[in-house]
Each structure stands twice: as structure tokens, then as C-alpha cells.
C-alpha positions in Angstrom: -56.4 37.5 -264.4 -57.2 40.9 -263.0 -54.8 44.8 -263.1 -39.2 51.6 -270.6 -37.8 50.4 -273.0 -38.7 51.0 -276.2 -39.8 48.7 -278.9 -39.9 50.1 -282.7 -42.9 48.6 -284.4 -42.0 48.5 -287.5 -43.8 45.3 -289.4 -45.7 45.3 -286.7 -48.4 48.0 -287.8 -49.1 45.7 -291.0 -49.4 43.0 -288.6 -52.1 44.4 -286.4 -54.5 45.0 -288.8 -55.0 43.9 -292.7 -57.9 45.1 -294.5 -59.9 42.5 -296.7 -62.5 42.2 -299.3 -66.5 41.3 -298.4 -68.5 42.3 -301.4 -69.0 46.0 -301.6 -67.7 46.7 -298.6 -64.0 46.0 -296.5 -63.5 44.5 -292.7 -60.6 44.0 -291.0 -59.1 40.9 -289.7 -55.8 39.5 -288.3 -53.8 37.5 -290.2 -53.6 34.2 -289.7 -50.0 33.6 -288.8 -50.3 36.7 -285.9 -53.0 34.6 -284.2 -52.6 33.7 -280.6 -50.5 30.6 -279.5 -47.1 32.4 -280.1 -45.5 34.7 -277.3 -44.4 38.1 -278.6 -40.3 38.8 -278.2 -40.6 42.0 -276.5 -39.5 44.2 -273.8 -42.7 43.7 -271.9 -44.5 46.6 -269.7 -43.0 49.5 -268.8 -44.0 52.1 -265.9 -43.5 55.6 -264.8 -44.4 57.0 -261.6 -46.7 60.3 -261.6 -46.4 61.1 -258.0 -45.2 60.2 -254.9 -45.9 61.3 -251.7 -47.6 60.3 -248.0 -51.0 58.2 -248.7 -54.2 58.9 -246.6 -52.7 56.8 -244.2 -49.5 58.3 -243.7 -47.9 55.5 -245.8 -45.4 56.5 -249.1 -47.8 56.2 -252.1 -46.1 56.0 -255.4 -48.8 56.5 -257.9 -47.6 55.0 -261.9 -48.6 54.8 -265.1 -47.9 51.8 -267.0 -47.0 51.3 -271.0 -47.3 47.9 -273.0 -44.5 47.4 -275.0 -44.6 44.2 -275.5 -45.8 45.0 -279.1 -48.8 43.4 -279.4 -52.3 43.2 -277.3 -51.9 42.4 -273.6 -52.9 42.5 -270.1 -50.9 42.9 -267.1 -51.5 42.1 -263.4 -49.1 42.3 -260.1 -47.5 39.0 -258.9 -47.0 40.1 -255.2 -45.7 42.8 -253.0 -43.7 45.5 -254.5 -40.1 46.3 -253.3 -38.2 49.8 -252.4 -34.7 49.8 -253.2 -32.1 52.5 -252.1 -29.5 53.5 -253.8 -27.6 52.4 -250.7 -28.5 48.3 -251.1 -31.4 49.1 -248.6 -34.9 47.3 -249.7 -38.7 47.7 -247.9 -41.1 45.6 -248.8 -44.7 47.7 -250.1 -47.3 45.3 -249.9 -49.9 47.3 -251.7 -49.3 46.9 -255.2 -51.9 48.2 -257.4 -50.0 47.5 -260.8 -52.6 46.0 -263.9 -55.0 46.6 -266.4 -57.7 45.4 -264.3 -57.7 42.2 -266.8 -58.6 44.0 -270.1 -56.2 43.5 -272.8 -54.1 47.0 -273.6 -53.3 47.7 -277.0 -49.6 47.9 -278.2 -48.0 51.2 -277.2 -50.7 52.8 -275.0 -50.5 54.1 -271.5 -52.9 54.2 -268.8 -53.3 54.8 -265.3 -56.1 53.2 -263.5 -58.8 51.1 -264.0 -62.5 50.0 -262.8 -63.0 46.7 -259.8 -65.4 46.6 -257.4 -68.5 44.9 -258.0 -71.1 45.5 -260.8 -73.5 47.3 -258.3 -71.0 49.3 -256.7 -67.9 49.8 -259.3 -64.6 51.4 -257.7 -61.9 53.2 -259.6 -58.1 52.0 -258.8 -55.3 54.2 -259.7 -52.2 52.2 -260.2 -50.1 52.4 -257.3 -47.8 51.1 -254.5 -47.5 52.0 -251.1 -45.1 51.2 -248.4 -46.0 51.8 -245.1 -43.3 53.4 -242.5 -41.5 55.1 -245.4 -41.8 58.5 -245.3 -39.8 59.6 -248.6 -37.5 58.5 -251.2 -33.7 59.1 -251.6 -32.3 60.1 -254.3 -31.4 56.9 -256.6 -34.3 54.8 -255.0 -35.6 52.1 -257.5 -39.2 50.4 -257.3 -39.2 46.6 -258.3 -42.8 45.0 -259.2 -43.2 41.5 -259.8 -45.6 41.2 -262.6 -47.3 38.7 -264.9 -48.7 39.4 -268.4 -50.2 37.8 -271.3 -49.7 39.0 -275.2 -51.8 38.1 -278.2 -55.1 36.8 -278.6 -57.3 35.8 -276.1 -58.1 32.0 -276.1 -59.9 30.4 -273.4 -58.7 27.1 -274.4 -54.6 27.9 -274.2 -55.3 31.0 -272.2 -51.4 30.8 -270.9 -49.7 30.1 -274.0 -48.2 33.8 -274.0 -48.2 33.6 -269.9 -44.7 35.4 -269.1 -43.6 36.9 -265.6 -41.2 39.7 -265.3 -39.7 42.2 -262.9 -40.8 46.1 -264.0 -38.2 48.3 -262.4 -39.2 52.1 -262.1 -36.7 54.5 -261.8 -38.4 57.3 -259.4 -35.5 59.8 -260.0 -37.4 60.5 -262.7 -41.9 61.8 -261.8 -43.6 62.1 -264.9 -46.8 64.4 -264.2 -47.3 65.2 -267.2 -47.8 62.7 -269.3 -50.5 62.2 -272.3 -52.9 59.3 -272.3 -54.0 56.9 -273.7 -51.1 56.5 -276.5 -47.8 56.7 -276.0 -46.6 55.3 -279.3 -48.5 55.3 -282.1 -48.5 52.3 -284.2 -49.7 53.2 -287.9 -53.0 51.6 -288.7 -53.6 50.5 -285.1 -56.8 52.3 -283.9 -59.7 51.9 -286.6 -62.8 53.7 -287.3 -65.8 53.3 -285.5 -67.8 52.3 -288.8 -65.6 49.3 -289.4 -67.1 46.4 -290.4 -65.2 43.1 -288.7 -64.8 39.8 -289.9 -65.6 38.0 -287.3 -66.9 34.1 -286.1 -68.3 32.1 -289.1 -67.9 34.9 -291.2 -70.4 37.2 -289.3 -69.6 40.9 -290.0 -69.6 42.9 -287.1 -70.0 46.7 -287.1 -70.2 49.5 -284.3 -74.1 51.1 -285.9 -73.7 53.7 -283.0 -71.9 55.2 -280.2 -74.1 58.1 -278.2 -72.9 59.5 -274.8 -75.4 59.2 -272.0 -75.8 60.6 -268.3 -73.5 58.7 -266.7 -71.5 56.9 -270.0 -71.5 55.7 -272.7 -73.8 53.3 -274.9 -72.9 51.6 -278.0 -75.4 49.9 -280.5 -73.8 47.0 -282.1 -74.8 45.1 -285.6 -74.1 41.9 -286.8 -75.0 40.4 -290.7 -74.9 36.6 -291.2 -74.2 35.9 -294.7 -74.2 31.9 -293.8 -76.8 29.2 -294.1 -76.4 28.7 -290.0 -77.8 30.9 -286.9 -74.7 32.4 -285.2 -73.2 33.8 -282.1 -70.7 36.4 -282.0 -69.6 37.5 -278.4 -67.8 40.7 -277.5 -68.3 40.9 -274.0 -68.7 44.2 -272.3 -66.4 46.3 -274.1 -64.4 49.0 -272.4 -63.3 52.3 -273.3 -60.3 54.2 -272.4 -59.5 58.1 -272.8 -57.4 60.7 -272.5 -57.8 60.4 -268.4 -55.7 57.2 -268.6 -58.4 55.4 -266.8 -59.8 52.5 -268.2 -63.7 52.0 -267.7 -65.7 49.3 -267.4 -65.4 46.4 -265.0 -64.0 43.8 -266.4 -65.6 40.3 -267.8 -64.5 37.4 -270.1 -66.4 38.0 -273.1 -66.9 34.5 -274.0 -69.5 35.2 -270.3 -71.6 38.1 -271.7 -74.4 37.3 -273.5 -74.4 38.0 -277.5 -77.5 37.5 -279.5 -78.3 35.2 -281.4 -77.4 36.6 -285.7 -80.2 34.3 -287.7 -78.9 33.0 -291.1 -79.1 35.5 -294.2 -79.9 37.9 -291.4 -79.0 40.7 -289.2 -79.3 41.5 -284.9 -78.7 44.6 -283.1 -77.7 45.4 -279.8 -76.3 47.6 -276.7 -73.7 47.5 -274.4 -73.0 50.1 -271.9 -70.0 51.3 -269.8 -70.1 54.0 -267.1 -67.8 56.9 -268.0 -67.5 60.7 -266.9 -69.2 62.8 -269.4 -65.6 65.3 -269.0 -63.9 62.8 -270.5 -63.0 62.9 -274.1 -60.4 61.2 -276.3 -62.3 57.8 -276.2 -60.9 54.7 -277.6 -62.6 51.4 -277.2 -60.5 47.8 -276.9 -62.8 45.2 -278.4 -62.3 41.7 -278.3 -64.0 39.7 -281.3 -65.2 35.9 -280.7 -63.1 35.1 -284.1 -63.5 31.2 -283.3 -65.2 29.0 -280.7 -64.0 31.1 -277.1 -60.9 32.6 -279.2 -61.2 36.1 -279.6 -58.8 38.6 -281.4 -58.8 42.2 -280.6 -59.5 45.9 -282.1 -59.0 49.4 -281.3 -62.2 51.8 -282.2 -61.9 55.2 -282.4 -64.7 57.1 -280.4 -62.5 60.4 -280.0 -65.5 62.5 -281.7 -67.5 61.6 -279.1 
């Protein structure tokens, strides 16, 4: 994997997150009948475009922003060429369809607009987009069709398309949203958690964000683990990204069973960094964090970084 209708969340914001006892102090951890392996019953994804208007090249560039509502964690990619549709049965095929998450895993009810590919050395920034050349403007009633694939839930390498689903997003560009506030759209009560959280995670290793500081170019975060078993553990998180109030979703994406996690000795602690490149203008920072919560099965968590 690379890159609306509404869904009320109701139980679902005591699904998301449950807080738990560990001595003197709580973590947080999913419950055990939301784990991955089930598909969620949901609308899906959702977009809106932002602009449109002739590309560099003189070809009709729809620029979007995309929503999950499929009411749980999820990533989104494009499954092909995009289509224009008139109002008058007329279709033109846009083969440059920039529709996704860039393979990071959205949480429930937020919006974004681009994200990082590229390489490591030499990251690029996509903004989510179609264009169809030899169209020079849209008529009034025109309707954008995008083939899309996405996957809800936890991430497990083992059963990775257990929540595989493919659907048909179809944007209504009547109506250009410029406006629009990033990264939630809906809020979902007891979703995004603060950055001191302790996290159950792997063999009972408690995982905690020690500190987030903003550097030249980014952002670094010092993570801590505590192993209160009799074993060494690992507890991998991969290179976690952070989105903010841009829309854009930093850092390049890699499975985080890949990245390399220290090693947590028994009765002991380990620290460590991870770092993701981010313009020091923007603010509003929330990180998605997948948690290794069993062997290559990871469950996910929003942190708040907005204070920094």
C-alpha cells in the first residue's frame, strides 16, 4: 500500500480508546473485541475538491482533500485512472490520480490533503489530486469518479487484507471547498490522547512519548519503554508521522514492523529518537502511532503535539 457521507460515532469513541490500570499509573489500550480481523460497516472515504483549475501543463488539475469515514483507523490508496463525468453522460478519463494517504493509516474522522513519497534522500510532497489532460474546465454538474482501495482497523502483517475493501469515491465539484480546517473534521470524543500517555503495548511493555522538541527542519521525539517482565523485549513503532493543521501528512512512509526498535532489557527501561521533517510554520501537530501490540500486529494511537 501507498496514498461524504457522514458516519455518527457514537459507541465508537469508547471503542477507540479504554483506559486501564498499571500500578500507579494508567495506559491505554484497545479492547480486545475492536482488534483487527473484522472490517468496519462504514461509508468509507470521502473527498472534497479545494480547487480546480489548468495544471503546469495546461491540463485540468482538481486538487482534493480526503475524509475517513469509515469510523475507524485506515489508509487509502487510488486503484487506477480517475474519471470526469458531465452532467450530460460525457466521461474523460484523468490518468493522474493522486488520491491516498501515502500508506499511513488516518485516524477516524480526520482530513488531509497531501502527503510525503519520494525517496528517503530526496522526500517529495504530493498534494492529492487528479488531472485530465485536454480538459480545459468543468460544466456545471460535472462529477469526478476515483476508484479506490482502503483498509480499516489494525495493522497485521499476517492478515494484512482482512479489512481490504475497494470502492468508488464520487466528488461532486459543484461544490470547491477552499476553506476547509485540517486535520479533524469530526471529532470523536477521547480519540486524540496526551502526549504523556503511557501505552500498553507488546508483552506488556509500557510505552510513553518522554519528549517531543521542534528542530531546524522538524521534529524529534524521544521515546521510552519500561519492561516490567522476566524477558528482553522489542516494541516497534516505526517512523511515526505527524500531521497538522496544513493537512499534509509528514514523513515518508514505512512498515513499522521494518524500523528498527531497541532492544527494552527485563525489569528495565530504553530510550530513543525518531525524527520526521516538518516546516517549523506549521502548528496543530498530531502524531498517528502504530504500536507493535503482538508479534508484526500493531494497533494505533493519536498523540497530541498541538503545543508544540
Amino acid at each position: 500500500m501507498t496514498g461524504s457521507a457522514r458516519l455518527g460515532v457514537g459507541p465508537l469513541a469508547v471503542a477507540l480508546v479504554a483506559a486501564l490500570a498499571l500500578g500507579a499509573c494508567d495506559y491505554v489500550v484497545m479492547p480486545p473485541e475492536e482488534s483487527a480481523g473484522t472490517a468496519v460497516n462504514a461509508e468509507g472515504w470521502s473527498a472534497v475538491p479545494t480547487a480546480i483549475g489548468p495544471g503546469e501543463d495546461g491540463a485540468l488539475r482538481i486538487d482534493l482533500a480526503i475524509e475517513n469515514d469509515t469510523g475507524a483507523w485506515s489508509t487509502l490508496e487510488a486503484a487506477g485512472a480517475a474519471r470526469l463525468r458531465g452532467a450530460d453522460g460525457s466521461t474523460t478519463d484523468c490518468p493522474t490520480a493522486v488520491v491516498g494517504t501515502g500508506g499511513h493509516r488516518l485516524p477516524p474522522g480526520f482530513r488531509m490533503r497531501g502527503f510525503i513519497s519520494g525517496t528517503k534522500a530526496e522526500p517529495v510532497v504530493e498534494t492529492i489530486r487528479v488531472e485530465c489532460p485536454g480538459v480545459t474546465g468543468v460544466t456545471p454538474g460535472a462529477k469526478l469518479a476515483l476508484d479506490t482501495t482502503f483498509w480499516t482497523g489494525d495493522f497485521d502483517y499476517y492478515d494484512e487484507d482482512a479489512t481490504r475493501t475497494e470502492r468508488t469515491i464520487e466528488v461532486d465539484l459543484d461544490k470547491v471547498a477552499a476553506d476547509l480546517t485540517y486535520p479533524v473534521a469530526i471529532p470523536v470524543d477521547g480519540l486524540i490522547q496526551p502526549a504523556s500517555t503511557p501505552i500498553k503495548a507488546i508483552n506488556d511493555v509500557v510505552l510513553t512519548l518522554a519528549d517531543a522538541v521542534r528542530t531546524d527542519d522538524g521534529l524529534e521525539m524521544t521515546w521510552k519503554t519500561t519492561n516490567p517482565g522476566e524477558y528482553p523485549s522489542f516494541v516497534h513503532i516505526g517512523q511515526p508521522p505527524v500531521i497538522g493543521a496544513d493537512g499534509i501528512l509528514y514523513g515518508r512512509y514505512e512498515s513499522p514492523d521494518i524500523a528498527e526498535a531497541p532492544l527494552t532489557p527485563p525489569g528495565g527501561e530504553e530510550t530513543w529518537t525518531t525524527t520526521v521533517a516538518v516546516p517549523p510554520e506549521v502548528k496543530g501537530l498530531i502524531v498517528p502511532l502504530s504500536v507493535e501490540s503482538q508479534a508484526r500486529h500493531f494497533v494505533h494511537y493519536a498523540i497530541d503535539l498541538t503545543d508544540r
